[in-house]
N, C-alpha and C positions, 0 to 999 in steps of 0.2 A: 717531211716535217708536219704537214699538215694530216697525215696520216695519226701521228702519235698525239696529237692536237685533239682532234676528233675522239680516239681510244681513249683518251684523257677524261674529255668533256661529257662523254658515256658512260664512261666509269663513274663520273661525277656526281650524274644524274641518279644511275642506280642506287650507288650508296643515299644518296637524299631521297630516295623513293625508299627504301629498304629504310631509312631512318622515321619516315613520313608514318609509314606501315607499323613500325613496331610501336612507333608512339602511340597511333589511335590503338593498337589492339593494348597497349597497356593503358590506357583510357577506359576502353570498354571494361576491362576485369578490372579494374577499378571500381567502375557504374558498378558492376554487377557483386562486389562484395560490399559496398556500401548500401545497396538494394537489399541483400540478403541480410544483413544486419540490421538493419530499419524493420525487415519483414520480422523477424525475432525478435526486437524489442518492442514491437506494436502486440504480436503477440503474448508477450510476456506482461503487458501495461491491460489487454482485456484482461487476462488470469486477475491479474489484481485488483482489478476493479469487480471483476465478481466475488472475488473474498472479500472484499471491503464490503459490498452489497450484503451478503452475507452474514458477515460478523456484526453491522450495524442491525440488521433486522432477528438476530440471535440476541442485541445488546437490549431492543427494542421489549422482546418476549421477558428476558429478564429482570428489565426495570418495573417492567405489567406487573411478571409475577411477586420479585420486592414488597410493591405496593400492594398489590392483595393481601400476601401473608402481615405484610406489616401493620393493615391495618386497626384499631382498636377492637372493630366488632371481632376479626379474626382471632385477635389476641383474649381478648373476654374469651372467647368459646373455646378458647386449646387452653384454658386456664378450668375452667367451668369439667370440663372432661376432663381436667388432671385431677377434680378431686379439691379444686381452689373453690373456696364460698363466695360470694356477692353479698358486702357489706353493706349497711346503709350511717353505721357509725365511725366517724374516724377521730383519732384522738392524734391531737398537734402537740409534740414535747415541748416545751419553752423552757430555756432552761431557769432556776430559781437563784443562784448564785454566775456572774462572771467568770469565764472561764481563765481568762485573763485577767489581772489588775492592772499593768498597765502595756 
């Protein structure tokens, strides 16, 4: 009896040792597909931060160049080269009758 006692309690153990084992190794590949997913998304968050770098200092050249071309002296001289004069008289319509009565 104490034969089958023992073979039992052996048995017992293995299984809880084989249960112990599978566990940590399903732990471990665990760690390691949570790890690789972090390593991929860390990767993927630099990419975007240098597009964002990027697209900001493309936004930056942009608004420069806006403002240059927009501004009045620019506009005077790509008018002045179309052929456009520089007045020194200007005439304000007012009108002589309401355009509405009421």
């Amino acid at each position: 009896m104490k034969n089958k006692t023992k073979l039992s309690d052996i048995s017992r153990v293995r299984k809880l040792i084989y249960i112990i084992v599978s566990f940590v190794l399903v732990l471990a590949l665990t760690q390691l597909a949570i790890s690789h997913q972090l390593a991929n998304t860390g990767e993927e968050i630099r990419q975007l931060e240098q597009e964002t770098a990027r697209l900001e200092e493309e936004n930056r050249a942009l608004i420069e160049q806006t403002s240059k071309l927009s501004s009045l002296s620019k506009i005077s001289l790509e008018a002045e080269n179309g052929g456009f004069l520089r007045t020194t008289r200007v005439l304000h319509l007012t009108p002589q009758v309401p355009v509405a009565l009421k």
